[in-house]
C-alpha positions as CSV (number, residue, x, y, z in Angstrom):
1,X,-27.2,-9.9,11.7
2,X,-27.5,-11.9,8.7
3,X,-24.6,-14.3,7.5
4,X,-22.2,-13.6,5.0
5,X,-22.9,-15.4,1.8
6,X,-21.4,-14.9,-2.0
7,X,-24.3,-16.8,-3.8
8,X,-23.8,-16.1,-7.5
9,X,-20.6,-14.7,-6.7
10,X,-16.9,-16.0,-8.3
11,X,-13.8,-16.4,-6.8
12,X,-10.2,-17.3,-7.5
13,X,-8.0,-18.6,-4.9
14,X,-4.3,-19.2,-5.9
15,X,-2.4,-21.6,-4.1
16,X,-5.2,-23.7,-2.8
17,X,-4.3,-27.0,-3.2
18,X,-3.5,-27.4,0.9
19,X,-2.8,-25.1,3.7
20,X,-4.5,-21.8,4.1
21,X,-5.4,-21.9,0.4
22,X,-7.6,-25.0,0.5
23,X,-9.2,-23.8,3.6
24,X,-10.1,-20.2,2.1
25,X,-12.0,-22.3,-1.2
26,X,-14.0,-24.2,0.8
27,X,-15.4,-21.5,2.8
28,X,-15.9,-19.4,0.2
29,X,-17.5,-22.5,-1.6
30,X,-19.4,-23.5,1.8
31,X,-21.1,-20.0,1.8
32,X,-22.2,-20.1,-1.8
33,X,-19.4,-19.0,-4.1
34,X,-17.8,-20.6,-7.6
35,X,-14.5,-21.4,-6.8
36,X,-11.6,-21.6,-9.7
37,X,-8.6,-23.9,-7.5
38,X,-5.6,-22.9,-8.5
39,X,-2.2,-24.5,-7.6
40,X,0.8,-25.6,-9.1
41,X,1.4,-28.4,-7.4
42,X,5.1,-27.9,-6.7
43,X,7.2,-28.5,-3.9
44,X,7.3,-26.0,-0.9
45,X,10.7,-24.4,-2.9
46,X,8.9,-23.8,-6.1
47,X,10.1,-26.8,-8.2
48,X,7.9,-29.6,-9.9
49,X,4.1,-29.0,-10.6
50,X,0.5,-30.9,-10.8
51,X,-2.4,-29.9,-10.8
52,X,-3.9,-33.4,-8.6
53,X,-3.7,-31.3,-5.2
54,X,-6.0,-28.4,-7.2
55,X,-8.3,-31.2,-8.3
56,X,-8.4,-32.8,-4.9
57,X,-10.1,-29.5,-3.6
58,X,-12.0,-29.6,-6.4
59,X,-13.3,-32.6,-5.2
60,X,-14.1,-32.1,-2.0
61,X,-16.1,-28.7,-3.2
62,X,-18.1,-30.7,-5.8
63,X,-19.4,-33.3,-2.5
64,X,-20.4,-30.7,-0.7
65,X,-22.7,-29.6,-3.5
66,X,-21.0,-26.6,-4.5
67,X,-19.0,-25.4,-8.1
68,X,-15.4,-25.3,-8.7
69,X,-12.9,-25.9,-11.2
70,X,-9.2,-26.8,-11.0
71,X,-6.5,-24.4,-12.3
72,X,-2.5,-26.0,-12.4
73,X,-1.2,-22.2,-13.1
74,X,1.9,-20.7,-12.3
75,X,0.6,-17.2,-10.9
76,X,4.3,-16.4,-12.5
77,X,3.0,-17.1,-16.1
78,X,1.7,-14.3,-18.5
79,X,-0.3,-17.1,-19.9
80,X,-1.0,-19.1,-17.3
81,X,-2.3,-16.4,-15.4
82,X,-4.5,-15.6,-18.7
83,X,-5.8,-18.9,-18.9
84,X,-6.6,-19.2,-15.1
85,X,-9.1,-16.5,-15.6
86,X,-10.8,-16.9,-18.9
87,X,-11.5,-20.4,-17.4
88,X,-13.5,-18.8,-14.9
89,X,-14.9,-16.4,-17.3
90,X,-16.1,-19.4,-19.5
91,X,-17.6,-20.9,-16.4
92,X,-19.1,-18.3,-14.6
93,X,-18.6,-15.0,-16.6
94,X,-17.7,-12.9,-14.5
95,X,-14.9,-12.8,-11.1
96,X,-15.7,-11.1,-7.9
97,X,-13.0,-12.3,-5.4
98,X,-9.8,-12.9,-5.9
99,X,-7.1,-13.9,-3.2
100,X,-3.4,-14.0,-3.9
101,X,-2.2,-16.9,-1.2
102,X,0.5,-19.0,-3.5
103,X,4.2,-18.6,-1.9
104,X,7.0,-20.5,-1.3
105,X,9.8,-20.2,0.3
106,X,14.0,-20.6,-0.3
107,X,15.1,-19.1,3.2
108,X,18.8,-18.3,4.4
109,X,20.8,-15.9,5.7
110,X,21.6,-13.0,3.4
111,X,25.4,-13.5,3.5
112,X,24.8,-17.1,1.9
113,X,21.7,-16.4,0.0
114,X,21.8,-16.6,-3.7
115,X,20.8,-13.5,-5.8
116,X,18.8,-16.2,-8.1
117,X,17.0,-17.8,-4.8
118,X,16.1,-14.2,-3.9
119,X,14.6,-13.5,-7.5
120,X,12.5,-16.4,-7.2
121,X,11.1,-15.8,-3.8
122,X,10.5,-12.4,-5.3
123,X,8.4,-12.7,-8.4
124,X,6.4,-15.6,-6.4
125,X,4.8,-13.6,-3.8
126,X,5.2,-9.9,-5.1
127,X,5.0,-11.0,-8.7
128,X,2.6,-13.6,-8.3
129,X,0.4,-11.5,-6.8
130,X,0.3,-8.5,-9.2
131,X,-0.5,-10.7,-12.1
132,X,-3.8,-12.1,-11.1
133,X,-4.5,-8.7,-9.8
134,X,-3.8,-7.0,-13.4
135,X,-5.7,-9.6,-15.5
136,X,-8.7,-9.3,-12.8
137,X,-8.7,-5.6,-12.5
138,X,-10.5,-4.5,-15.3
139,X,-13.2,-7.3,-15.0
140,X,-14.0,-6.1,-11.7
141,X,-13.6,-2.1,-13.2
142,X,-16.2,-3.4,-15.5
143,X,-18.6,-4.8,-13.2
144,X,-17.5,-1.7,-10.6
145,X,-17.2,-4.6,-7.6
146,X,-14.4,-6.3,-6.8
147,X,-12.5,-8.0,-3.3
148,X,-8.8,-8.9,-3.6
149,X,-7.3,-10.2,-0.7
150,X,-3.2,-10.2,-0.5
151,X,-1.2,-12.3,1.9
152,X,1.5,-10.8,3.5
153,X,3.4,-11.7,6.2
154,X,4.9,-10.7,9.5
155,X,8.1,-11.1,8.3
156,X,7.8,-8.3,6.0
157,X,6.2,-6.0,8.7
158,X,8.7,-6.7,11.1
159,X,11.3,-8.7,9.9
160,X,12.4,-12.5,10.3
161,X,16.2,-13.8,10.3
162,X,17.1,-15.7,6.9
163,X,14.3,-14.2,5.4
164,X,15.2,-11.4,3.5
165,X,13.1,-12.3,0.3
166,X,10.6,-13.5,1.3
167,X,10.3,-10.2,3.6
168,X,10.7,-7.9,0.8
169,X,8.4,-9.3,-1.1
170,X,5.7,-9.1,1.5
171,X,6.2,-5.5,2.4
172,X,6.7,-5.1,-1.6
173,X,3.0,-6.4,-1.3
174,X,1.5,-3.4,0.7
175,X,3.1,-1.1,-1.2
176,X,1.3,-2.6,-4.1
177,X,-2.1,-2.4,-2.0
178,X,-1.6,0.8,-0.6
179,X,-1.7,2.0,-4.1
180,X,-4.3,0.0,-6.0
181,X,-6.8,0.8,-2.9
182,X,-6.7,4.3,-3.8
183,X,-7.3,3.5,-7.6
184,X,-10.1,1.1,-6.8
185,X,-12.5,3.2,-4.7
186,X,-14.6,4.7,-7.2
187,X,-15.4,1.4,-8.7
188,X,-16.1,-1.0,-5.7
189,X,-13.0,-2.6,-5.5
190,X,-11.8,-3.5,-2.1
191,X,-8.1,-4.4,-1.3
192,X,-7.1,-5.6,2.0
193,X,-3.9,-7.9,3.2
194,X,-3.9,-11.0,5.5
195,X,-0.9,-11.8,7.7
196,X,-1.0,-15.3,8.6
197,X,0.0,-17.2,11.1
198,X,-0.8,-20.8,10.5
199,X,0.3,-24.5,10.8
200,X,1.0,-25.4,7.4
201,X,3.9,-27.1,5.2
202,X,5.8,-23.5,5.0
203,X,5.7,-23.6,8.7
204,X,5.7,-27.2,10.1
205,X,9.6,-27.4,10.1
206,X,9.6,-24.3,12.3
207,X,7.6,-25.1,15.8
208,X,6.8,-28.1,17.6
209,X,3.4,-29.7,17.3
210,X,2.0,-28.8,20.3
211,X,2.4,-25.2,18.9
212,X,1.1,-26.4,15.5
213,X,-1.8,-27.8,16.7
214,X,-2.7,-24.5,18.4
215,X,-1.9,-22.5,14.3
216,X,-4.9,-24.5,12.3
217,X,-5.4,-22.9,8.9
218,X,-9.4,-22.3,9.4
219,X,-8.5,-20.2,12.1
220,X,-7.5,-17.8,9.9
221,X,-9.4,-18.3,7.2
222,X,-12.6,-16.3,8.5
223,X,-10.8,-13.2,9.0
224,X,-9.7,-13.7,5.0
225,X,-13.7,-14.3,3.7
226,X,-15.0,-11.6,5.8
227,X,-12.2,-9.2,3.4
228,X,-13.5,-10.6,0.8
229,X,-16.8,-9.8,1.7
230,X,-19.7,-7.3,0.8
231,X,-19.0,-5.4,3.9
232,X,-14.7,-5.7,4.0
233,X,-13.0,-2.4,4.5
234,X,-10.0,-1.4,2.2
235,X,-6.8,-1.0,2.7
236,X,-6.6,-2.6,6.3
237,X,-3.3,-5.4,6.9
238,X,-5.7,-8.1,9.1
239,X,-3.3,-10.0,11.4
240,X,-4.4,-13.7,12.3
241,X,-3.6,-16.9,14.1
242,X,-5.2,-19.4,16.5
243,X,-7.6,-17.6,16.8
244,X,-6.1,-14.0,17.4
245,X,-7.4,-11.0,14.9
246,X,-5.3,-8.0,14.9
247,X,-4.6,-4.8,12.8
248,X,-0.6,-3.9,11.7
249,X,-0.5,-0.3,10.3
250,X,1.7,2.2,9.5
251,X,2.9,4.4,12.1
252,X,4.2,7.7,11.0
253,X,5.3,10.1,14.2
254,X,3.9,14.2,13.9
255,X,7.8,14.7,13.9
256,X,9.6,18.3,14.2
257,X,10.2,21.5,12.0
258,X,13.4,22.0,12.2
259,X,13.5,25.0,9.1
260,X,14.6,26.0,6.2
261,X,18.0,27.1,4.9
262,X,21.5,25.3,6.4
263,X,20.2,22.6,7.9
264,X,22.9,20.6,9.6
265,X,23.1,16.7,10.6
266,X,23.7,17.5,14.1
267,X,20.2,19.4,14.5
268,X,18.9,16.0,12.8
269,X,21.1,14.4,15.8
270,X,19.9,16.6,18.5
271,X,16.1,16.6,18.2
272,X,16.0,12.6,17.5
273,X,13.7,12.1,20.6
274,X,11.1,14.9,19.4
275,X,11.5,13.2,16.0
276,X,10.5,9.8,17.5
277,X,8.1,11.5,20.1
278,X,4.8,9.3,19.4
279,X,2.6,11.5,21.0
280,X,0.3,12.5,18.1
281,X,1.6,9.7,15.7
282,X,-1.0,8.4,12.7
283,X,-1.4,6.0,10.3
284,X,-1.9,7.3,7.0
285,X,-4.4,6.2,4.7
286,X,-3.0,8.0,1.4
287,X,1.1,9.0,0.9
288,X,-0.4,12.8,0.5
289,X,-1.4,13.1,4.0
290,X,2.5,12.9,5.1
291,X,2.9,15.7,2.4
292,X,-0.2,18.1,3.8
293,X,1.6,17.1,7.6
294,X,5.4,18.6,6.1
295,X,3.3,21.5,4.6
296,X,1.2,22.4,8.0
297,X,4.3,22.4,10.1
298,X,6.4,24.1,7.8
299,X,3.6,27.3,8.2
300,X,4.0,26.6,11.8
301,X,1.0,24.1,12.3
């Protein structure tokens, strides 16, 4: 089979300066694609900003040959946001790609975690992400292609102590895909979610460096350029890390009828283990499929 290239392709990475970002633009830009850098050069907690780590990647693009520009954006800014992609309209006139990586993170327990902390960890990643998304959308409507790629993490699919914003905001984020792949079919436009697990300055205080050594960023960065690819699926949550490629989805059981009328919380108590029986369990692609499963059994289905 023939490689995956994006020759005359565009693409937007946000937070890209280092880490899984930087990674994600050069391999995009190896393979052929214009890359608009964007990162706000701020600390891992979301304070300060430059734009010199942006440019740095930049940089590196522009010696291997390829086409870039630096963005110093906060993907938390109307008009930053704005101006992040009529740059790369200028340049290139048009977007194909965009991938949502900026985050940060301000973790602690709930019980000591400050409503204002949570708010910030909150518009970053959920926020963060639906901006670009909106002020690409109806470029990529226009053209009728379009990849976004959302990062999520497994903290939000499963839960991580101390990090209960940063968790809501990632599961916020497949809520947010699990919509806008449904309202992107009929023009091309591919959504799909990366769950990362990688060795990068979110994570380096957290395992030893034998273990780091073993979470490189370009291991998961091919799993992220093959969603924003020609031939990505939609809709799919793409686990990675050294190495490892995985789907997460959404399990919903075939549950029980229990009818209609007085229904009591001790028949709810009773049949719990046919509730939770997984035999016949599915992951739905659209929220109406649960409805059509509640309507079948209901007629006795």
């Amino acid at each position: 089979m023939a490689d995956i290239r994006f020759d005359g392709k565009v693409a937007i990475v946000t937070g890209a300066g280092g880490g899984l970002g930087r990674q994600h633009a050069l391999e995009l830009a190896r393979r052929g694609a214009k890359v608009l850098v964007n990162d706000l050069g701020g600390s891992m907690d979301g304070s300060g900003g430059s734009s010199a780590a942006a440019q740095a990647v930049v940089e590196e693009i522009q010696a291997m040959g390829g086409e870039a520009i630096a963005n110093g954006s906060s993907v938390t800014d109307d008009a930053g946001v704005a101006l992040m992609v009529q740059q790369a309209m200028d340049a290139w006139g048009r977007i194909d790609i965009l991938i949502a990586n900026a985050g940060v993170l301000r973790d602690r327990s709930f019980s000591k975690m400050e409503i204002a902390d949570f708010e910030f960890v909150l518009n970053v990643h959920l926020l963060g992400t639906v901006k670009p998304a909106k002020a690409v959308w109806e470029i990529m409507k226009t053209q009728n292609y379009g990849r976004i790629v959302v990062t999520t993490s497994s903290s939000g699919l499963y839960g991580n102590f101390g990090q209960a914003n940063y968790g809501a905001a990632k599961l916020g984020i497949i809520g947010f895909m699990n919509t806008i792949k449904l309202e992107g079919q009929k023009n091309n436009i591919h959504i799909n979610a990366i769950s990362p697990v990688a060795a990068t300055r979110m994570t380096e205080g957290l395992m030893p460096p034998e273990v780091l050594e073993k979470l490189k960023p370009e291991y998961v960065t091919p799993g992220v350029v093959f969603l924003a690819s020609d031939e990505a699926p939609t809709g799919a949550i793409l686990t990675a890390g050294a190495g490892v490629f995985a789907l997460s989805r959404i399990i919903e059981t075939e549950g029980v009828f229990l009818g209609e009328g007085c229904l009591s919380v001790e028949e709810v108590r009773d049949n719990w283990s046919r509730i939770a029986d997984e035999d016949g369990q599915k992951a739905y692609f659209a929220g109406g499929e649960q409805g059509q499963k509640f309507f079948r059994k209901m007629a006795g289905g």
